[in-house]
N, C-alpha and C positions, 0 to 999 in steps of 0.2 A: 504494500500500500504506500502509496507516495504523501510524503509531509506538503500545507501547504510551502508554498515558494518562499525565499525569504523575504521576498518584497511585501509579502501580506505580514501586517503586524500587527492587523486590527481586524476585525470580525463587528461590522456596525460602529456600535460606539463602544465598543469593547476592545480594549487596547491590551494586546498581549504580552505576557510577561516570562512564561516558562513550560516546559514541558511538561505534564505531570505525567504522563505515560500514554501508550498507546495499543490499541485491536489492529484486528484485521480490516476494520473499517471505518477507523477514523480516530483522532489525536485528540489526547482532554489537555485543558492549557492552565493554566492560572492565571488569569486578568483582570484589569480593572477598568470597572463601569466609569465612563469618567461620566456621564450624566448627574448620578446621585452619590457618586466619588463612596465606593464597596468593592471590596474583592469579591471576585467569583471565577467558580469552574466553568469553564467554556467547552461542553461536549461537539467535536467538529465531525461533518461526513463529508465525503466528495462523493459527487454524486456520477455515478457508472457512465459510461457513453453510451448504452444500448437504452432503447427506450422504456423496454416491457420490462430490466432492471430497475432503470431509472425510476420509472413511475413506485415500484415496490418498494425500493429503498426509502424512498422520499416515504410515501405513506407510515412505511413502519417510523421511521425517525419523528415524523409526525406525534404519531399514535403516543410515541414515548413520551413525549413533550406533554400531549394532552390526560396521559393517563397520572402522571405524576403533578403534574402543574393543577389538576382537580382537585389535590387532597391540601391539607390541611392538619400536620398532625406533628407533633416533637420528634416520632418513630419514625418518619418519611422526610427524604434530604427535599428541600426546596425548589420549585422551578421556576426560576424569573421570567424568563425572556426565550421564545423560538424566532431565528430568522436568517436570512441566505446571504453570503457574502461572493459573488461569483458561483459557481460549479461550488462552492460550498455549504451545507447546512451546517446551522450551531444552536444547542441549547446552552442558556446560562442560567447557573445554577449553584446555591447556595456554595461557598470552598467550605468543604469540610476539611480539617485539622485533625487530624486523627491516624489511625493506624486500620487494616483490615482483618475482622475477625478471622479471618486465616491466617494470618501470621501470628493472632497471638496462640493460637490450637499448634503452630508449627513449633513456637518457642519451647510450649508444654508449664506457661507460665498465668495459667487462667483458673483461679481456684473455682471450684466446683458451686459455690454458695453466687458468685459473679456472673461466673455461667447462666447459669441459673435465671439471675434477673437479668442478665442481656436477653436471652431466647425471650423471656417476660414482655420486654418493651418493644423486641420484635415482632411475638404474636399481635399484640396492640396494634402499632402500626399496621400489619394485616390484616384487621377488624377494621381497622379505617377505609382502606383501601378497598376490601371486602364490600364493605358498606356502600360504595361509590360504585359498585358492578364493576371493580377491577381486578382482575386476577393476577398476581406478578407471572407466575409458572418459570421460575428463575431462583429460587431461595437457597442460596448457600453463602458458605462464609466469607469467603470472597463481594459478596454485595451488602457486606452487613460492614458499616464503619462503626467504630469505637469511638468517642473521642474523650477527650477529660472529662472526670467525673461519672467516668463509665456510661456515659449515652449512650446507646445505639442508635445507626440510624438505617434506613433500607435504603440500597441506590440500584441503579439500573433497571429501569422499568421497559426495558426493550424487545423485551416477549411477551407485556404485559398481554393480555385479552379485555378489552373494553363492553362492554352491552352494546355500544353503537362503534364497531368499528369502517375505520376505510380499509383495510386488510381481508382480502377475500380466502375464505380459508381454506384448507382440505382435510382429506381423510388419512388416518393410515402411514402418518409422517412425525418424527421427536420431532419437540419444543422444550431445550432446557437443557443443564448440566444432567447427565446419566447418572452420574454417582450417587446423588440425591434426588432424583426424580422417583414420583408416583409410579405405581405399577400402569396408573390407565395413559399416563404418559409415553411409556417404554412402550404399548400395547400401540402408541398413536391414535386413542382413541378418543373420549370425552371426557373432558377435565374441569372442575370449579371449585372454588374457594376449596375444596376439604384437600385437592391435591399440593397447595401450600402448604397446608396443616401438616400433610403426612414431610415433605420438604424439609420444615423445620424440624418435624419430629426426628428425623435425620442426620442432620444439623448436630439437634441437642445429645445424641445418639452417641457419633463420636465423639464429643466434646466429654461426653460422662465418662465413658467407656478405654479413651485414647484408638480406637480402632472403628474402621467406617460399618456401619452396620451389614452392609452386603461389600460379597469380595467375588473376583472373576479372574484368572487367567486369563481371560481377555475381556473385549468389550462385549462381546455373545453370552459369553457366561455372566458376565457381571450383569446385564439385562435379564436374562434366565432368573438368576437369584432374587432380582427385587422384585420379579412379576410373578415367583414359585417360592421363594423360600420365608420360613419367618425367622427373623433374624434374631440370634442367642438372643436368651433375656437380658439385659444390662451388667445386673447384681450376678450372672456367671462369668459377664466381662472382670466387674471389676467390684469383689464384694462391699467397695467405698461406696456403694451407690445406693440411697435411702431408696427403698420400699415405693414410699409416694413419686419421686419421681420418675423409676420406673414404671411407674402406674398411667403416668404420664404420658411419660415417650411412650412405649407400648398401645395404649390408646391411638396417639396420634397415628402409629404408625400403620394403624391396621388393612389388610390388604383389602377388605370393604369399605370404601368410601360413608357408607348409612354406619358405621361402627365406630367412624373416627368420632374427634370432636366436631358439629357441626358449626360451632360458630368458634370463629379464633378469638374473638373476646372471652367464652367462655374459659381455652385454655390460656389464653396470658392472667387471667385472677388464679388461675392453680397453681401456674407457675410462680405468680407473684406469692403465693403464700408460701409455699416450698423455697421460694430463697428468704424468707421472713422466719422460717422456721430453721434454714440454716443457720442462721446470722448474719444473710448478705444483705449487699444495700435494699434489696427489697424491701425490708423493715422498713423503712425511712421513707422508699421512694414509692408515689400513690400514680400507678400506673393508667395512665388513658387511653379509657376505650369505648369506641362509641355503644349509642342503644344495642338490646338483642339484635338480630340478624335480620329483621323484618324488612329492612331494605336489598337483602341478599338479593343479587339476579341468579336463580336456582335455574334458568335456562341453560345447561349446558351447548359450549359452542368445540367443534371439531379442534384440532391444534392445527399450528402451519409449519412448514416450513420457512423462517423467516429470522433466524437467529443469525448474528456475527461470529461466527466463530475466531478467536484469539488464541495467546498464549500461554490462556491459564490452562493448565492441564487438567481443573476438572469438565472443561467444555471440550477434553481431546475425547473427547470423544474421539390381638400380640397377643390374650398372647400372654400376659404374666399371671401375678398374682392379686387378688382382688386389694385396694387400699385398704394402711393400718385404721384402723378405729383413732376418732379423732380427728382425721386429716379429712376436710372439706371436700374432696373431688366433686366437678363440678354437676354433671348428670347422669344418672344412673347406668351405670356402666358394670356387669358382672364377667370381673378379669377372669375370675377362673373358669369360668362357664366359656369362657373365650376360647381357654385354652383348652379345657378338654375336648372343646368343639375340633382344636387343631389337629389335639393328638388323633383325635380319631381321624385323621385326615378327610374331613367333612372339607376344610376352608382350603385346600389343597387337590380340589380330585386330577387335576394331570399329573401329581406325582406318585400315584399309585399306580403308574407303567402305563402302554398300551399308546395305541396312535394320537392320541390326543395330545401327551406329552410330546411325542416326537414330533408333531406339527408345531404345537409351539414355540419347541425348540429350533424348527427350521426358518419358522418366520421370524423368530429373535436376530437367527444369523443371519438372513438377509437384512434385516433393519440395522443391527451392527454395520454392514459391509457399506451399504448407501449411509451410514452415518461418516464411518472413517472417510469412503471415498469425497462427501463433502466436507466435511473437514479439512482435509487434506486440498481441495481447489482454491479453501478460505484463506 
């Protein structure tokens, strides 16, 4: 991907300042609004020379701008300003100061009680977003900033799914990091609010754990396993892990959508009390999250094709035990009935042999293969 020239050193009235990094499809900057004289992030694209690219790209960069620029919430980074400087698009956008919840899971220096209320202020922000009929379908650590004072905040809404989009969609195609993605995601099939939930439950997963919930020899099998396997319980990961919060992740994670949490407000107050109960800033800190879910668009919409692929490797592309007594979980939820449902391999029937696994298994590897191959043109 080509940088712009160096004669562009402004984007509108946004006078640029520095590199902060770069995708496959365009450069983020740090600049300054000399208008109302603020730093901000300058997300840039250049746009394709073909047209039927052209027209896609534009929309989806669009789409970004307007899916995030709707909300309104502490959990969700900012969107000032969309507009075109030449063969250029650019959003400006709140400069976040901070560090990437990925790097701090990479350091191995995130105590468990912080964890905790980061996933907290995340889920929130998804209740907001949620609420607004937008779906991120993007949620890993990597789009979640930290900044002082342990904020989180969510960034990159560029697979987001709107209620009214300009992005026409299909069938039968990933949207999203694999590592963390939903089963109905891997499957390319129909995804809403609850495939976030299960994302973050993911997320929260290895973060508890040190180890990703699903693993693969390759990209076939690691799809296999998120869309067939249920992944250990937590507390066999790593017996550090309280009861309730496995109770938690586990929910989220469940390979039936009607089984997860339905509303991510509901799980950001579970979270919030389980790091309340640790001793992490949750205590102190009174998480925001809009009304119940009655605004939810429960219409599910197909995924597309329409992601940037980069060079973060997780885009190279339950189940437990029921809560201790005492602990609030939020709606009736019977973990063990869950799980013996599993053992009997009731929530599992491809994995009791016969053609049906093995079709799955061959549709996974052809969606692997078309995922590497674009990837790999990205």
């Amino acid at each position: 991907m080509d940088a712009p020239p160096a004669t562009i050193s402004r984007f509108g009235r946004y006078r640029v300042l520095r590199e902060l990094g770069r995708g496959a499809m365009g450069v983020v900057y740090e600049a300054h609004d000399e208008s109302i004289d603020r730093p901000v992030a300058l997300k840039t694209m250049l746009l394709p020379e073909d047209p039927a690219e052209r027209a896609e790209h534009e929309a989806r960069f669009r789409q970004e701008a307007r899916a995030a620029g709707g909300l309104s919430h502490p959990n969700v980074v900012t969107i000032h300003d969309l507009g075109r400087e030449g063969e250029w698009l650019y959003i400006a956008m709140e400069l976040l100061r901070g560090v990437e919840l990925r790097q701090l899971m990479l350091t191995g220096s995130l105590p468990l009680e912080v964890a905790v209320d980061l996933a907290a202020q995340v889920a929130a922000g998804l209740a907001a977003a949620h609420a607004h009929g937008i779906v991120h379908r993007d949620i890993k650590p990597s789009n979640v900033m930290v900044l002082p004072g342990q904020h989180a905040k969510i960034m990159d809404f560029g697979v987001a799914r709107m209620k009214t989009s300009e992005l026409r969609t299909q069938a039968g195609v990933m949207l999203g990091s694999p590592k963390y993605m939903s089963p109905e995601q891997v499957g390319g099939g129909l995804a809403d609010h609850r495939s976030d939930i299960f994302s973050l439950g993911s997320v929260l997963y290895e973060i508890a754990t040190g180890v990703p919930a699903f693993h693969g020899a390759d990209l076939a099998n690691l799809l296999f396993h998120i869309v067939q396997a249920a992944p250990v319980p937590p507390r066999e990961r790593h017996p550090g892990v309280p009861p309730e919060l496995e109770a938690i992740i586990l929910r989220a994670m469940h390979k039936e959508p009607a089984l997860r949490y339905q509303d991510a407000a509901e799980m950001a107050q579970d979270l919030a009390r389980c790091a309340a109960a640790l001793g992490g800033p949750g205590q102190a800190r009174r998480v925001v999250v809009p009304p119940p879910a009655a605004a939810y668009d429960l219409q599910l919409a197909r995924t597309t094709v329409l992601q940037s692929p980069d060079p973060d490797p997780e885009r190279t592309l339950p189940l437990g035990e029921a809560a201790p007594a005492g602990f609030p979980v939020a709606a009736a939820y019977d973990h063990a009935a869950a799980w013996r449902h599993v053992q009997a391999g009731a929530a599992l029937p491809a994995q009791r042999g016969g053609r049906r696994g093995l079709t799955i298994w061959l549709a996974l590897t052809t969606a692997a293969a078309v995922a590497a191959v674009w990837i790999a043109l990205g």
